[in-house]
MARGUSE-755400 format. One line per field, with one value per residue (C-alpha): residue in one letter; x, y, z. Coordinates in Angstrom, 2 decimals. Example, Ala and Ser with C-alpha at 12.3 -4.5 7.8 and 13.67 -1.06 7.14 Angstrom:
<nodes>
residu (A, S)
px (12.30, 13.67)
py (-4.50, -1.06)
pz (7.80, 7.14)
</nodes>
This chain:
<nodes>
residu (X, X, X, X, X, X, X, X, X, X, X, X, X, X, X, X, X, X, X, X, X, X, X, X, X, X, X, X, X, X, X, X, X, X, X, X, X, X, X, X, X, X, X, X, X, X, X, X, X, X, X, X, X, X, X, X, X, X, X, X, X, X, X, X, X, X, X, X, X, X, X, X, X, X, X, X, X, X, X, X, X, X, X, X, X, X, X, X, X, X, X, X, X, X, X, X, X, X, X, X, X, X, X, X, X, X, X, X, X, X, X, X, X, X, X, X, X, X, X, X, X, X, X, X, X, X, X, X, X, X, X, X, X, X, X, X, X, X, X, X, X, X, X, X, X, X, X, X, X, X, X, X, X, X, X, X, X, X, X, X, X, X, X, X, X, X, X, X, X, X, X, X, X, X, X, X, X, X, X, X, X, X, X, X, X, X, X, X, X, X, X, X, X, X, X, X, X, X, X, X, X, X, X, X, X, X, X, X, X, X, X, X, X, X, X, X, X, X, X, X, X, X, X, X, X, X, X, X, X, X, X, X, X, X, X, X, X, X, X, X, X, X, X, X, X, X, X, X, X, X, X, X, X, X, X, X, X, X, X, X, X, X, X, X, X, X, X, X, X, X, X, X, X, X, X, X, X, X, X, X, X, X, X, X, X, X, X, X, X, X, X, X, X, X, X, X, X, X, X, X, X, X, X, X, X, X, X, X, X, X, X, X, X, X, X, X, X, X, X, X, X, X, X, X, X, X, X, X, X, X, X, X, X, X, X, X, X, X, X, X, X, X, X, X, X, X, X, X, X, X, X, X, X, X, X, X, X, X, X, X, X, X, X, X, X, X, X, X, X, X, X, X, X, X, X, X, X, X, X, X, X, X, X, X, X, X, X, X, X)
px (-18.67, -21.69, -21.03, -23.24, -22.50, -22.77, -24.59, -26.63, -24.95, -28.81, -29.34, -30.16, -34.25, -34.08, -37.25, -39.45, -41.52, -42.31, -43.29, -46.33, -45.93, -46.07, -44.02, -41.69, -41.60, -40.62, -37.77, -36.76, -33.33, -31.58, -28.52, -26.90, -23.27, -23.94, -23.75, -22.12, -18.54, -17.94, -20.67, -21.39, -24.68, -23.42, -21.56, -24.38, -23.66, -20.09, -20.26, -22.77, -21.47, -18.04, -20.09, -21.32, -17.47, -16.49, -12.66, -13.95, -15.99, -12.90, -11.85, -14.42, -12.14, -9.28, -10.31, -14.08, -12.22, -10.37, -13.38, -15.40, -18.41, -20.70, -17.42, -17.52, -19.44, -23.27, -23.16, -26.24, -27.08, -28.33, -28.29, -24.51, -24.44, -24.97, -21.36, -20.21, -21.07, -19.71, -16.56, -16.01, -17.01, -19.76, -23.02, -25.21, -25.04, -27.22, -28.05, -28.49, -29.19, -26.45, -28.54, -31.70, -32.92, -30.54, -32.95, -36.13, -33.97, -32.84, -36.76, -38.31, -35.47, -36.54, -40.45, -41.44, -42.99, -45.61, -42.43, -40.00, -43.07, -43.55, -40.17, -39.00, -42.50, -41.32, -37.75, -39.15, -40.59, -37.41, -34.43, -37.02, -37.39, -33.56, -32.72, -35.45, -32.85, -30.99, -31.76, -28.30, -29.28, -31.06, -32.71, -32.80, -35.84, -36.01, -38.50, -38.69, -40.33, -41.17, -45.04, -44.89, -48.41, -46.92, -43.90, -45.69, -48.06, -44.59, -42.67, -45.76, -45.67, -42.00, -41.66, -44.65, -43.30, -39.92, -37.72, -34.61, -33.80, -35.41, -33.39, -34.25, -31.96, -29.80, -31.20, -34.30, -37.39, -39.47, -39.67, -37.75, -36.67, -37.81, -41.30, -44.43, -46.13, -43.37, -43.74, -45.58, -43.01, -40.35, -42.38, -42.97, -39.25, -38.36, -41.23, -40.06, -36.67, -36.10, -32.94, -33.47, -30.38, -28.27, -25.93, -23.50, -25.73, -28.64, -30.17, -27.39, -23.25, -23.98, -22.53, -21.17, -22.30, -20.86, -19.09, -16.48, -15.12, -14.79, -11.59, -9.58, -7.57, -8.23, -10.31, -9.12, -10.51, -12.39, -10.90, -12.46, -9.91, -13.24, -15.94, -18.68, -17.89, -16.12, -13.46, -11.13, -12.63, -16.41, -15.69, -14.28, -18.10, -19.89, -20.71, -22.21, -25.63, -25.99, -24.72, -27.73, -29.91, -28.79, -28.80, -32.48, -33.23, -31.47, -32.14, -36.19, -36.26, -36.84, -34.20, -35.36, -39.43, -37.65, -35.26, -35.21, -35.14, -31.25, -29.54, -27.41, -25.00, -23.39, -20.63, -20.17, -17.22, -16.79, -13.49, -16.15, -18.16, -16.14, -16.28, -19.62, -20.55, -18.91, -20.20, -23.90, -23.08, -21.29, -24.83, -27.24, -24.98, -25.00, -28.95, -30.47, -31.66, -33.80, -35.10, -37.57, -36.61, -32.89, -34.48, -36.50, -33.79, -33.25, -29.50, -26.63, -26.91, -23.84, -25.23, -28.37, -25.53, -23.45, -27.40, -28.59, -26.37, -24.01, -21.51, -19.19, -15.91, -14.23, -11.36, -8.89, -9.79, -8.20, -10.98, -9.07, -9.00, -12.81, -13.07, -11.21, -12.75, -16.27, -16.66, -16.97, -20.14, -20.70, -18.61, -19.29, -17.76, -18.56, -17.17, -19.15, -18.79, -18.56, -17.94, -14.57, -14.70, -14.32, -10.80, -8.72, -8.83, -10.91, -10.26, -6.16, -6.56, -9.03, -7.04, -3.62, -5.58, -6.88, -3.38, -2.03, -4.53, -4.09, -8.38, -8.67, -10.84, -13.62, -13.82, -13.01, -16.03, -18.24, -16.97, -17.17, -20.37, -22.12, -22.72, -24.47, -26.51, -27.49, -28.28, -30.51, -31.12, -35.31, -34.19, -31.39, -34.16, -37.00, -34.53, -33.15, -30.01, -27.30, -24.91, -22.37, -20.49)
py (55.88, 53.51, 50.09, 49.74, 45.78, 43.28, 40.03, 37.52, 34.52, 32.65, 28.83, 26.96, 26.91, 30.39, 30.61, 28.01, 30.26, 32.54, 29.42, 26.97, 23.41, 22.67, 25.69, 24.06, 20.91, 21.49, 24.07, 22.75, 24.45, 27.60, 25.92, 22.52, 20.95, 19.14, 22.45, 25.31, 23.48, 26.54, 26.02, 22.66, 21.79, 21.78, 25.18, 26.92, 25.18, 24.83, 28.85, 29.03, 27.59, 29.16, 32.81, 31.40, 31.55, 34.04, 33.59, 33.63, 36.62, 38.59, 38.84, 40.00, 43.79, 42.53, 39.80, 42.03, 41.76, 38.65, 35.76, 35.01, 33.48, 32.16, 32.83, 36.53, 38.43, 39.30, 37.33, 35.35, 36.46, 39.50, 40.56, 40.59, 43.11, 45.87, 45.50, 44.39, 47.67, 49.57, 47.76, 48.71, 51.95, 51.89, 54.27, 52.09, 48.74, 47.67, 44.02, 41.18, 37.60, 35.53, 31.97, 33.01, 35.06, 34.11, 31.18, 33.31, 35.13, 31.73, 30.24, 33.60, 33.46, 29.80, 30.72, 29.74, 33.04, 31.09, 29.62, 32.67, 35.17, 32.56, 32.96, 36.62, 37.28, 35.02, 36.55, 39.64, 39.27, 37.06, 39.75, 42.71, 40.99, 39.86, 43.43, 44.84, 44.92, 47.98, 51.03, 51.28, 47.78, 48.18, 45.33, 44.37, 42.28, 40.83, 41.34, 38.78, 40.89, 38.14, 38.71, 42.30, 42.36, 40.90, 42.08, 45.72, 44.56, 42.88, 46.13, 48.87, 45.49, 46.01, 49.54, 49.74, 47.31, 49.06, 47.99, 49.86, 48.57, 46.65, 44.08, 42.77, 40.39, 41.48, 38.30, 38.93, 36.84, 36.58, 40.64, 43.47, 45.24, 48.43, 46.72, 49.42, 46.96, 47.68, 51.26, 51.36, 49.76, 52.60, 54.91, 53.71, 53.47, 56.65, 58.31, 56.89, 57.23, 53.46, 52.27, 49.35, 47.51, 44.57, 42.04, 39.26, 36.51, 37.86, 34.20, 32.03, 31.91, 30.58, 33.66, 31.98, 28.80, 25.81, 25.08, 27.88, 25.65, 22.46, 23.83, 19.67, 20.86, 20.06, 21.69, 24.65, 26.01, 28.76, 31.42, 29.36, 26.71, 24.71, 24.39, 25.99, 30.24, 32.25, 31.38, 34.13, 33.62, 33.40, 36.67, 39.09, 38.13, 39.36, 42.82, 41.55, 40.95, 44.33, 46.26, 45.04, 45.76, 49.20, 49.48, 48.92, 50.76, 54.04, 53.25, 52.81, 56.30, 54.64, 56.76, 59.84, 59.67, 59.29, 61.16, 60.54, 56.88, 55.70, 52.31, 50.68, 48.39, 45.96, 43.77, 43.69, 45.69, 49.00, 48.97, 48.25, 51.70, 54.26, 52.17, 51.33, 55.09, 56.22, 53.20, 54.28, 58.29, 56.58, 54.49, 57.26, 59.48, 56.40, 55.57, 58.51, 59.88, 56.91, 55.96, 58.12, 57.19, 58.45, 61.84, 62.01, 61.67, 65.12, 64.16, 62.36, 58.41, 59.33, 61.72, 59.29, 57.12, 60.12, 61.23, 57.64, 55.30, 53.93, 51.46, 49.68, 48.80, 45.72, 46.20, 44.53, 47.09, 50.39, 52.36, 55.94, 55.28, 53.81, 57.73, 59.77, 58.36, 57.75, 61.08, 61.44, 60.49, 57.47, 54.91, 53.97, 51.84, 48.32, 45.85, 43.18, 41.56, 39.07, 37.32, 35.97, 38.28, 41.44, 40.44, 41.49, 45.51, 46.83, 50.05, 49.97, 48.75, 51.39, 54.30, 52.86, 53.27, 56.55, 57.56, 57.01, 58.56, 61.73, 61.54, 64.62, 65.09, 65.59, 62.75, 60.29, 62.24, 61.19, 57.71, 56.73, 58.78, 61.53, 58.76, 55.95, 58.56, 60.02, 56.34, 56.03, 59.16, 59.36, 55.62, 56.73, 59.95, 57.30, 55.55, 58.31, 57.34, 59.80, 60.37, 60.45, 57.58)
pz (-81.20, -82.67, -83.86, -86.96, -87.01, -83.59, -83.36, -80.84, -81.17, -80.82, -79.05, -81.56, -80.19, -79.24, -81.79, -80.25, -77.98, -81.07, -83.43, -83.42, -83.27, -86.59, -87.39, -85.09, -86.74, -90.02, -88.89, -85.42, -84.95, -86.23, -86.57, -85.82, -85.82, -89.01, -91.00, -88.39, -87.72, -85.80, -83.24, -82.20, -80.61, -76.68, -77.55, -75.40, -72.28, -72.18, -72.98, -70.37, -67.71, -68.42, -68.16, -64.82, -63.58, -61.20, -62.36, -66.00, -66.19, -64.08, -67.14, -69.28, -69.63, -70.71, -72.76, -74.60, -78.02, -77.67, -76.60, -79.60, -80.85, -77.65, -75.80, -75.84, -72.87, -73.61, -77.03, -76.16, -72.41, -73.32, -69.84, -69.95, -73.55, -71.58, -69.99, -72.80, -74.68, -71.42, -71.93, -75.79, -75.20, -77.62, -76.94, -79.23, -81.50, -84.18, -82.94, -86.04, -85.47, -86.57, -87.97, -87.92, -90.42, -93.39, -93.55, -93.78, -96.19, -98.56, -98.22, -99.80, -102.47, -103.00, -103.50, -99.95, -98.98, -96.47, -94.16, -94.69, -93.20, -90.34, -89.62, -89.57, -88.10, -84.86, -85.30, -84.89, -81.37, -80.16, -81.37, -79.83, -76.45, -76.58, -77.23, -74.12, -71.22, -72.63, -74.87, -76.40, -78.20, -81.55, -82.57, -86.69, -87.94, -91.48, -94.08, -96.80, -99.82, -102.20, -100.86, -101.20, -98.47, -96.32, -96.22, -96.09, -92.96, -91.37, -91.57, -89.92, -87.44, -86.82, -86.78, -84.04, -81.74, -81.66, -84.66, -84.93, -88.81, -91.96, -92.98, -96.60, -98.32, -101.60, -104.12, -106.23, -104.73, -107.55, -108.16, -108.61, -104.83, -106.42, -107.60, -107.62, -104.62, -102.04, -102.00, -98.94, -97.42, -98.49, -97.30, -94.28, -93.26, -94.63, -92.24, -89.09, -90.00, -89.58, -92.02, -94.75, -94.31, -96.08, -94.48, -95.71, -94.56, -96.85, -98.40, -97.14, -98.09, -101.86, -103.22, -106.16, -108.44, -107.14, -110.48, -109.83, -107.32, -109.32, -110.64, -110.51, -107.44, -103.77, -101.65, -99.63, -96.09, -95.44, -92.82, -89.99, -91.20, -91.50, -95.03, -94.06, -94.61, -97.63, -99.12, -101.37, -104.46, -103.13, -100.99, -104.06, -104.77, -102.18, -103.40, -106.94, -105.64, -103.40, -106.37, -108.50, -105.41, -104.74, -108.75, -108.72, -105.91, -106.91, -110.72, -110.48, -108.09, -104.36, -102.96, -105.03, -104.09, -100.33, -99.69, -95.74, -96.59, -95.49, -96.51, -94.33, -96.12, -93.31, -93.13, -97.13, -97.36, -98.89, -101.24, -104.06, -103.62, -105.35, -108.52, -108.41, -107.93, -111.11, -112.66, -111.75, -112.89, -116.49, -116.76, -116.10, -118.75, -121.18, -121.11, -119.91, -123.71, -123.69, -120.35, -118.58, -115.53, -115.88, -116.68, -113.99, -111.48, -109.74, -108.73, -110.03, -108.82, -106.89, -105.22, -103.73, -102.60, -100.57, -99.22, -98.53, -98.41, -95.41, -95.69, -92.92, -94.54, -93.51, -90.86, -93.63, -96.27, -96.79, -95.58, -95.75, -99.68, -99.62, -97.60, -99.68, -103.17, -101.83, -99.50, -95.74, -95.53, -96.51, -94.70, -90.94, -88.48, -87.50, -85.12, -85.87, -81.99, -81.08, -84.54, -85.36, -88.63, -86.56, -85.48, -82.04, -82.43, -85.75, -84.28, -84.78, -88.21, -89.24, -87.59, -89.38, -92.99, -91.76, -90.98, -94.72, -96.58, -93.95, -92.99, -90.97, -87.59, -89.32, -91.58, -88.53, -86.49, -89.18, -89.44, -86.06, -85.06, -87.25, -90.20, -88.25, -86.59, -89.76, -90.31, -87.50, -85.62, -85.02, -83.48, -81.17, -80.22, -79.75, -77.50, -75.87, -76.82, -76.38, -79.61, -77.85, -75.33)
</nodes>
């Protein structure tokens, strides 16, 4: 199988060789313990010299789903990821950041174009060089599109030096995503085959106003037990902003004019897509005798979604109803390793929801393998990649 979700878990200065000094000044650290409770600022080398262990790493087999965070085996020594992926039994992992470029992300929401380019530009070389040692690793860069040049000279940029995805972030900054200037960009992607993709972390964890939480009762914890990540009501949000996304992409005819354009949809759940696909088919049946655009479309906004579209359900979810009302092929598995979020064994929970909404073979084939490479497949052949473990 391919895990379509796994993260470095970066040093907080892994960006420094890739910045100038005054780059380097006004954003010093990816992360640090006065906002990541999770990951305080000597979590590196305690992890480290725990990974140094002989004792420790005897049991990297047993324990590959059970250490977490810097904990976990190849989670920032990327020479280590390669056993870690022989140990899961994975033949290939999309690789994200996990600090870094949610803040190149949030500063191109904000209008700071200038410092969010700096930044993914730098990301770019660091998550391709961490990802170097081994083929089966496919590295994700970001692309803030609020300076629609730039973001079209950092994508060719990306794609040359070996990108495996686009990642673009699901809030508006300053423009439509489907805006006339980005085209190139599309276009680009779709002829190498490269996937845009969206993550959780897309512009930072405000997913909702801070007033819905000023409700006159105490605080609670998020599911770190800490205040820094979702909690329930914040995470029923987390699809709103990648629906209008995806709306605007489908709506304004990206996905038509490409049709070998694919959209990977990552760690954002997936119970939300069968709704949201009739909701899309009810709008372009509603609007259509007006807008020119609706008539111009050459399928059913459905059908773009079961073409181009890929979506990793979370392990929680009941992904063999997401299956059976979506269609085989647009869910895909996801592990997200080695982040807490992934939980002890994904794979048991999504075989269990498989099980009761009777998924046959084939629909399991494509979830675990056929979807991710239709997802990626000119990568995985650039890579020589097998498709199979």
């Amino acid at each position: 199988m391919h895990d379509a979700d796994s993260h470095i878990m970066e040093p907080a200065d892994w960006l420094h060789p890739y910045l100038d000094a005054r780059t380097r000044e006004r954003f010093p650290l990816v992360w640090n313990d006065a906002n990541e409770d999770t990951t305080p600022l000597d979590a590196v080398e305690r992890a480290a010299a725990m990974h140094r262990d002989p004792s420790y790493r005897a049991d990297d087999a047993a324990e590959i789903t059970l250490r977490k965070n810097f904990f976990a085996t190849g989670s920032f020594l990327n020479d280590d990821r390669g056993t870690a992926l022989d140990l899961l039994g994975f033949a290939s992992q999309l690789v994200f950041d996990t600090f870094t470029s949610p803040h190149a992300l949030r500063f191109d929401r904000d209008g700071d174009h200038e410092l969010a380019v700096t930044l993914a530009s730098a990301q770019h070389r660091a998550v391709i060089d961490w990802c170097s040692v081994d083929p089966r690793l496919l590295p994700v860069t970001v692309v803030p599109v609020g300076d629609t040049a730039a973001a079209v000279a950092l994508t060719t940029e990306a794609i040359r030096a070996g990108s495996a995805a686009i990642w673009i972030g699901q809030y508006p900054a300053g423009h439509s995503p489907s805006h006339v200037a980005l085209e190139p960009m599309w276009a680009e992607c779709a002829e190498a085959g490269v996937p845009v993709v969206l993550h959780v972390a897309g512009a930072g964890a405000n997913v909702m106003a801070p007033d819905f939480f000023d409700n006159g009762l105490p605080p609670v914890p998020d599911f770190h037990g800490g205040d820094t990540n979702f909690k329930s009501i914040d995470y029923l949000s987390i699809p709103l902003p990648v629906m209008q996304t995806l709306n605007a992409l489908i709506v304004d005819g990206v996905l038509m004019r490409h049709p070998t354009l694919r959209i990977g949809v990552i760690e954002l759940g997936a119970t939300w897509v069968p709704g949201w696909m009739r909701s899309l088919d009810s709008a372009h049946e509603a609007f259509r005798k007006n807008e020119p655009r609706l008539q111009q479309m050459d399928l059913r906004p459905s059908e773009y979604v079961q073409r181009q579209v890929r979506v990793t359900p979370y392990p929680h979810e009941d992904t063999g109803w997401t299956i059976a009302n979506a269609g085989d092929d647009v869910c895909m598995f996801s592990s997200d390793f080695p982040h807490v979020e992934g939980g002890r064994n994904p794979i048991a929970r999504f075989e269990r929801s498989m099980d009761a909404a009777a998924i046959g073979a084939g629909a399991r084939e494509r979830f675990y393998v056929e979807n991710f490479v239709d997802l990626l497949g000119p990568v995985l052949d650039r890579r020589g990649v097998s498709i199979v473990a």
